[in-house]
C-alpha positions, 0 to 999 in steps of 0.5 A: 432516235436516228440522230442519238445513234448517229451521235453514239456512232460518232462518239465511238469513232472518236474514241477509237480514232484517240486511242488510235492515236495515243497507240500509234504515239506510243509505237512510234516512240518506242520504235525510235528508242529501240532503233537507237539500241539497234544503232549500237548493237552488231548483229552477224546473225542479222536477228534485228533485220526486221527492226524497221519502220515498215513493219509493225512495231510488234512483229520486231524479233525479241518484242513482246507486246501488251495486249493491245499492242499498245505497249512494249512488256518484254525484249528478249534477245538472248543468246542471238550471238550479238556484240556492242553494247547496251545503249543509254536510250534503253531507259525510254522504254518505260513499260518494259517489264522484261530485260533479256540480253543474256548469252551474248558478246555485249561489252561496256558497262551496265547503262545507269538508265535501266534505273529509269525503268521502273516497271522491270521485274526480270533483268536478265544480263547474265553470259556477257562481256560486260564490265564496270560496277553495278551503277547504284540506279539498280535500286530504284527498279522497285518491283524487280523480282529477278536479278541475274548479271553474273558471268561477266567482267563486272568489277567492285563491290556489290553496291549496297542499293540493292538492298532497296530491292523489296521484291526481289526473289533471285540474285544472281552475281556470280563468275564476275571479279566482284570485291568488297564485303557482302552488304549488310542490307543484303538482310532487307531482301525478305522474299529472296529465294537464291543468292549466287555469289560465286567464283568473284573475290567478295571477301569478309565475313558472312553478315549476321544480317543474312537471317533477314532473308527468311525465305532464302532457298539456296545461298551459294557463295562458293569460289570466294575469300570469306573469312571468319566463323559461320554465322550462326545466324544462317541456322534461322534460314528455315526454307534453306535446301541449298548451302554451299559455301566452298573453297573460301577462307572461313575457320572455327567449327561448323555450328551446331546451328545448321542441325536446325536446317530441316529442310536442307538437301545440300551442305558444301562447306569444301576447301576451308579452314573449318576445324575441331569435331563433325557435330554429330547434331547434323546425324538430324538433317533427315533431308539431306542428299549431299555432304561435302565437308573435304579438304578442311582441318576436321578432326576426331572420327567419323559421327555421321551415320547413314542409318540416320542419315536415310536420304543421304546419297554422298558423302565426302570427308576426304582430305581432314584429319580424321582418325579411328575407324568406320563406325559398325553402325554406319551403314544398313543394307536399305541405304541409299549412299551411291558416294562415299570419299574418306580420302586423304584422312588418318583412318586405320584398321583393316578394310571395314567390313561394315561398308559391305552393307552399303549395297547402293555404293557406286564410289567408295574412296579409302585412298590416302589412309592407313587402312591395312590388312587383306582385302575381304572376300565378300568385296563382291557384295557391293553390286553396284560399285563402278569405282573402287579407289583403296590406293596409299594404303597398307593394304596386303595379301593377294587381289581376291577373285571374287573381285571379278564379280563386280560387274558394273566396275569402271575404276581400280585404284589399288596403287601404291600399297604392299599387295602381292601375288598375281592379278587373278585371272577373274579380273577378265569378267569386268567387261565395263573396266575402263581404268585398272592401276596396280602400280607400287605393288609387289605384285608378281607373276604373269599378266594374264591374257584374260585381262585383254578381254576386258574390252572397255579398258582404256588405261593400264597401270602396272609400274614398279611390280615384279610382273614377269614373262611376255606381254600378252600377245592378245593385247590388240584386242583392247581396241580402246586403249589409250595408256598402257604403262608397264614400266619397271617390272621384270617383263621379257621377250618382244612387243607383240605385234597385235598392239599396233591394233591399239589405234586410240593408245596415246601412252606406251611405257615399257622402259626398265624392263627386260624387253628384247627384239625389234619394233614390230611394223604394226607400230605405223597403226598408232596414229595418236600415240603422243608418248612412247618410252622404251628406254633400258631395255634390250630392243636392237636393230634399226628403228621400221621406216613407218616410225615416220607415219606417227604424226602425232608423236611428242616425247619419244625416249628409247635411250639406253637400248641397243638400236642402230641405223638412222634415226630419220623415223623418228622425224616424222611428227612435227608435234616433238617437245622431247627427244631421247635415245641416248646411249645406243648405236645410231649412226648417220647425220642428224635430221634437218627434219627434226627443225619442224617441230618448233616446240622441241625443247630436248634433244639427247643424242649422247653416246651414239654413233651420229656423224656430220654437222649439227645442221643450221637450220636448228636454229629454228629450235626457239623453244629448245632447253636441253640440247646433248650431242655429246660423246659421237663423232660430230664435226664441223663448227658451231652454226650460228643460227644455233643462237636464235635458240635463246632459251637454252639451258644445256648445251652439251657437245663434249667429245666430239670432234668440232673445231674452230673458235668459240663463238661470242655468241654463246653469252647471247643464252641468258638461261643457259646453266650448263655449257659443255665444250670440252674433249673437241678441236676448239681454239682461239681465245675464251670469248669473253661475251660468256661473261654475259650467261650470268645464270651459268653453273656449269662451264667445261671447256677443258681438252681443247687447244685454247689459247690466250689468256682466261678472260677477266668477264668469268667473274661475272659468272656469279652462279657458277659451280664448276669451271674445268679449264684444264689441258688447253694452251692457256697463259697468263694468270688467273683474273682476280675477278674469279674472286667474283665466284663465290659459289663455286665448289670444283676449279680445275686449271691444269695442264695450261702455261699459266703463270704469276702467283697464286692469288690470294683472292683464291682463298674466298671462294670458301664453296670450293669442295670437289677439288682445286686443281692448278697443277702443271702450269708455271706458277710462281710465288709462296703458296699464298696462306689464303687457302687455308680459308677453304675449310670445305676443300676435298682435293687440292693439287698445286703439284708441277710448278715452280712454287717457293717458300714454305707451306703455310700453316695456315693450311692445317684448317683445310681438315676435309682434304683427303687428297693433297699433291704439292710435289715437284715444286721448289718448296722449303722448310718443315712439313707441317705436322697434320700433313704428316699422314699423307703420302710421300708422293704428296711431297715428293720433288721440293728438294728442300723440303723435309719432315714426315712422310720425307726425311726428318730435318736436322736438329739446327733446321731452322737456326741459319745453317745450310739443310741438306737437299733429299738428293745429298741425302741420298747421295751420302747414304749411297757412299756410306753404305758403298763404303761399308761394303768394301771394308766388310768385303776387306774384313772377309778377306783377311779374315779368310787369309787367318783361317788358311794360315791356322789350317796350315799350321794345325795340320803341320803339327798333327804329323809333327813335321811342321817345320819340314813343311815350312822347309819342303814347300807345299802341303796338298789336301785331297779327297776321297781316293787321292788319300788312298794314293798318297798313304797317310789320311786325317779326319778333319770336320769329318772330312777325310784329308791327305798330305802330300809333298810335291813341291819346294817351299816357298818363302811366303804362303798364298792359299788358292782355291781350285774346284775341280771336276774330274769323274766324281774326283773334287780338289781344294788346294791350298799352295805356297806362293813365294 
């Protein structure tokens, strides 16, 4: 017995000592495998520190051992902040049956070798960098169950071996940059249970073979370019609660077959081409909690029904075509619907007082319709709504009250609608509001102080209402605020103080408004304002120092007020992208600080008061677009670091007072399109390198002292619209390039000494619309006929030159010009006749020109002889009607001496001593009492009249008029002069 025992003892040890053995081998392989993966893998976290052959196998972190440590079942290391990659030698590891490496930074590809593993159920790769395909040896791991790659880099199609996957419940591929179809063997997955494809780019049709997955919960292939119908095959998948196949490219109508869904909870079917009517089949989808069918081209009107639909809890239809109304039976008081979205529809009538019922709402969107009449009263009766959208709308009347009832409200959306009257002063009972906007109202009166006790507000909205009166001086108290916008309303006074208590308000907007006073020193608490726009309102005074505290400023625009001083507070953020205080009275020199911000991209400083040089160093500015400096007192030359500024496409520094020459290094701003120089002390030559901004549209560099002649390179400016060259010394002609700029609509060349003909190349620039101005220069030549070609042409002036022959007929074409100037020139012949309307002042100075409006031409005009110039015209209607002056001024006399004579005669014979007059000299005629004196009177033209001999006669009669005043005595007398 002792012996048999010893052998049993024996035969136990030896067994053990074997299985000991074939353990260690084991252990010992599947060590040397995974420290091979360790090789490869980095570990900052120094997870797989204990991963060496002093300890036991089992103890390794992330490992899972069988029973009897003999083998190696599950390695899990997810989310271990682990990089490198996945080793080929992960394929030795036969009995693992787990695979997480998930939520890691492993790159490179999936190892083909995890196809050598043929006892793997879970492969968890998910929430890597990993790249290339799925290698198709993923198909022989026969009993995987869980398959879950997506959120990676992987790329091409989904091979097709997957569908060798008998046992395979979870796929999951989604947030990768697959492509191709979905494979149709995607049928031979019976036991699948959710298939996760979104956001890659599978694109095709859904395969009918889909109906093959009979146990498929949840299929999601969002984010994708699926296109076609839905099969209707999908209405066989009979344990579906989850189908969501959104923002794809999927068309027809949405089949009557998913009616058969019974078990259906989720239905997303957003951001496609589905068309025709909602089938009111799906009112039997009794399990259903969301239905999203928005942004699609449904039509028809609203089928759906909650009293049907109990269990239903959102409802989105948002962005169709629906039309008609809500119907009256939509909605019982027990519902449970918390979301209601019909944004962006045709809806009509007024506000659906059957939505009342739905007490459960939470979100009702009606925005985006043609909702139109009042808001009810009984708005109050939906107790639980947080957010209220009835924006775009036709919404009228007044706000009700009974709107401040609604105590759980969080979002007011009633912009952009015909709402009048005031915000009622129960607005101030939402102490949960936190977004109230009324903006596009006609909304009047004052904003009341009680919406500051609104304390969870945190943004407002009242642009473009007729609000009046102050902003409430108890603003402070929204400690939560973050944007306040009040732009474009009639509000008046100053900005209280208290906003400055405002201290998380990132957005103040007040411009166009009415706003008067300084800016009150509180402002220095606004730490995190980013954006303030005061402009055209009447604040004055100079901007507080502690302006410079706002760190976090980027665009600031109070242009159009009244403020003066230094602009120096306004540099203190270094966060500025856009600065704008155009048209107010600062003064002093631009502040070099403004350089720190290096995303400024606008700066407008126009008509102000600024002094000084524009400093160097804003040539740090290399984000700057827009740069207006124009209309201040400026000097100096133009810095040439501004030329690092190379995404400038404004550059406006007109009427100012810089000098010097151009620099070439103006046509280095190959995005420039407005270049504006003039009304300064530039001189020197046009630099030809601005031939080189081939996006330029505009170009002024009129009211300067340039000189030289205009460079040929402009015509490389084949963008440009308008070119002023006007009141510089410029000489010589106009390059025949200037052809080149086919889209210009306004040339302006006058005042310059420019000379030669008028090239006939002008006549191509068939935009030319606002004007062509080559007026005072020293032109030569014929008006050349080409000019009739600008048919769009408003303005032409060609007037103070020295321009010959006759006006071309051609330029009758020209039936837009109102404005026409050809005077002082040395034109000839015929006006033509469809000039005939314009004014004399048009034509005046061409002395041999004729026709309306100036003197008609002669009958032999045209046939050889000489034609008389307007000035020999003049001078001969000047000496014919001097001429006839002088005889009729003869004819008086003579006439005059007849009438003497006859009174002389007349009265001799009425006393019959006319020849004793004749003999006796001189007949004297008197008045009043000199008839008395004399004895003897006459009434003549009832006129008394006397005669009297005092004198001799005379051989000859000469009749002298005296006028005489003597008392009230008055003479005319007539003598006799020998």
């Amino acid at each position: 017995m002792g012996s048999i025992q010893m052998s049993r003892l024996m035969l136990l040890l030896a067994v053990f000592s074997a299985g000991f053995a074939v353990t260690h081998a084991d252990n010992a392989s599947d060590s040397f495998w995974l420290l091979r993966v360790k090789s490869e893998i980095i570990d900052p976290a120094r997870v797989l520190e204990n991963w060496t052959p002093r300890a036991h196998i089992c103890s390794w972190n992330g490992l899972t051992c069988s029973d009897d440590q003999s083998h190696i079942l599950g390695l899990n290391l997810s989310g271990s902040g682990l990089s490198g990659s996945l080793s080929h030698e992960i394929g030795h590891l036969s009995s693992l049956e787990t695979l997480d490496m998930s939520s890691n930074f492993l790159t490179g590809s999936i190892p083909s070798e995890l196809g050598k593993l043929q006892n793997l159920r879970i492969l968890l790769l998910y929430t890597n960098s990993l790249s290339g395909k799925i290698p198709a040896e993923i198909g022989l791991l026969k009993k995987l169950q869980v398959l879950r790659i997506g959120d990676n880099m992987l790329t091409g199609e989904i091979t097709s071996s997957i569908g060798n996957l008998s046992e395979l419940r979870v796929l999951g591929l989604s947030y990768c940059q697959f492509n191709g179809s979905i494979p149709i063997e995607i049928g031979n997955l019976k036991h699948l249970s959710s298939l996760d494809l979104q956001n890659n780019s599978v694109s095709g049709l859904i395969p009918e073979e889909i109906r093959g997955c009979e146990e498929l919960e949840n299929f999601a292939a969002s984010n994708n370019q699926l296109q076609g119908d839905i099969p209707l095959s999908i209405g066989m998948l009979k344990s579906l609660q989850v189908l969501n196949l959104a923002n794809n490219s999927l068309s027809g109508s949405i089949p009557i077959a998913l009616s058969r869904l019974s078990n259906l909870k989720y239905l997303n079917l957003l951001g496609n081409k589905l068309s025709g009517e909602i089938p009111s089949e799906l009112n039997q989808l009794i399990q259903l909690e969301e239905l999203d069918l928005s942004e699609n081209n449904i039509s028809g009107t609203i089928s759906l029904l909650n009293t049907r639909l109990r269990n239903l809890k959102a409802l989105v239809l948002s962005d169709n075509a629906l039309t008609g109304s809500i119907p009256s039976n939509f909605c019982l008081r027990n519902s449970t619907l918390q979301q209601l979205l019909l944004a962006g529809n045709k809806l009509s009538g007024e506000f659906p007082l059957e939505l009342l019922n739905c007490s459960s709402l939470q979100e009702l969107d009606l925005s985006n319709n043609k909702f139109e009449g009042e808001l009810p009263f009984l708005l109050d009766k939906l107790e639980n709504l947080k957010d209220l959208l009835l924006n775009n709308n036709s919404f009228i009347g007044a706000l009700p009250p009974e709107i401040g009832n609604l105590s759980n409200l969080e979002n007011l959306f009633l912009f952009d609608n015909m709402i009048t009257g005031g915000i009622p002063v129960e607005i101030g009972k939402l102490q949960r509001l936190s977004a109230i906007y009324l903006y596009d109202n006609q909304m009047s009166g004052n904003i009341p102080r009680g919406l500051t006790n609104c304390t969870s507000l945190t943004e407002i909205d009242f642009f473009g209402n007729h609000f009046t009166g102050s902003i409430p001086a108890t603003i402070g108290k929204l400690k939560n605020l973050v944007l306040l916008q009040l732009r474009q309303n009639y509000l008046s006074g100053p900005i209280p103080p208290s906003l400055g208590y405002c201290k998380r308000l990132q957005i103040l907007a007040l411009a166009d408004n009415r706003l008067s006073g300084s800016l009150p020193p509180t402002f220095r608490f606004l730490s995190e304002l980013s954006k303030i726009t005061l402009y055209n309102n009447s604040f004055q005074g100079p901007l507080p120092n502690s302006l410079f505290l706002l760190k976090n400023l980027k665009i600031i625009n109070f242009s159009h007020n009244r403020f003066n001083g230094t602009i120096f507070p306004l540099s203190g953020s270094n966060s500025l992208t856009a600065l704008d205080l155009t048209n107010n009275s600062f003064s002093g020199p631009l502040p070099s600080r403004l350089a720190m911000s290096r995303n400024l991209e606008r700066v407008r400083l126009a008509h102000n008061h600024l002094t000084g040089t524009i400093p160097f160093i804003f040539g740090q500015l290399i984000e700057l677009k827009f740069l207006d400096l124009s209309f201040n007192n400026l000097s100096g030359g133009l810095p040439s670091q501004l030329s690092s500024c190379e995404k400038l496409e404004h550059l406006l520094l007109n009427n100012n007072q810089f000098k010097g020459t151009m620099p070439p290094w103006l046509g280095s701003f190959q995005e420039l399109g407005e270049l504006d120089l003039s009304s300064n002390y530039f001189f020197g030559t046009v630099p030809v390198e601005l031939g080189n901004c081939s996006r330029l549209l505009k170009l002024y560099l009129h009211r300067n002292t340039l000189s030289g002649e205009i460079p040929p390179e402009i015509g490389n400016l084949t963008s440009l619209n308008v070119l002023t060259l006007q009141r510089n010394n410029l000489s010589g002609s106009i390059p025949s390039t200037i052809q080149k700029c086919k889209k210009l609509y306004e040339l302006r060349f006058s005042e310059n000494f420019l000379t030669g003909s008028i090239s006939s190349d002008l006549g191509r620039l068939t935009e030319l619309q606002v004007i062509l101005d080559l007026s005072k220069n020293l032109f030569s030549g014929e008006i050349p006929s080409s000019i009739g070609n600008l048919v769009k042409l408003e303005r032409l002036n060609l007037s103070y030159n020295q321009l010959q022959g006759e006006i071309p007929p051609t330029l009758g074409k020209l039936t837009s010009l109102h404005v026409l100037n050809l005077s002082n020139n040395r034109l000839q012949g015929h006006i033509p006749s469809f000039f005939s309307g314009f004014p004399l002042s048009s034509f005046l100075g061409n002395d041999k020109l004729c026709g309306p409006p100036l003197v008609t031409c002669s009958g032999s005009m045209g046939q050889g002889k000489k034609h008389l110039s307007n000035t020999e015209v003049a001078g001969i209607i000047v000496v014919i009607v001097f001429t006839s002056t002088v005889i009729c001024l003869i004819m008086l006399y003579i006439m005059f001496r007849i009438w003497c004579h006859w009174r002389e005669v007349s009265i001799s014979s009425a006393d019959g001593t006319v020849g004793t007059e004749k003999k006796r000299g001189e007949g004297k005629w008197v008045y009043g009492d000199e008839k008395r004196r004399n004895g003897d009177y006459w009434k003549v033209n009832s006129m008394v009249l006397g005669a009297s001999q005092d004198k001799p006669a005379k051989s000859t009669t000469a009749c002298v008029f005296h006028l005489k005043t003597d008392s009230e005595d008055m003479a005319d007398t007539c003598s006799k002069v020998t």
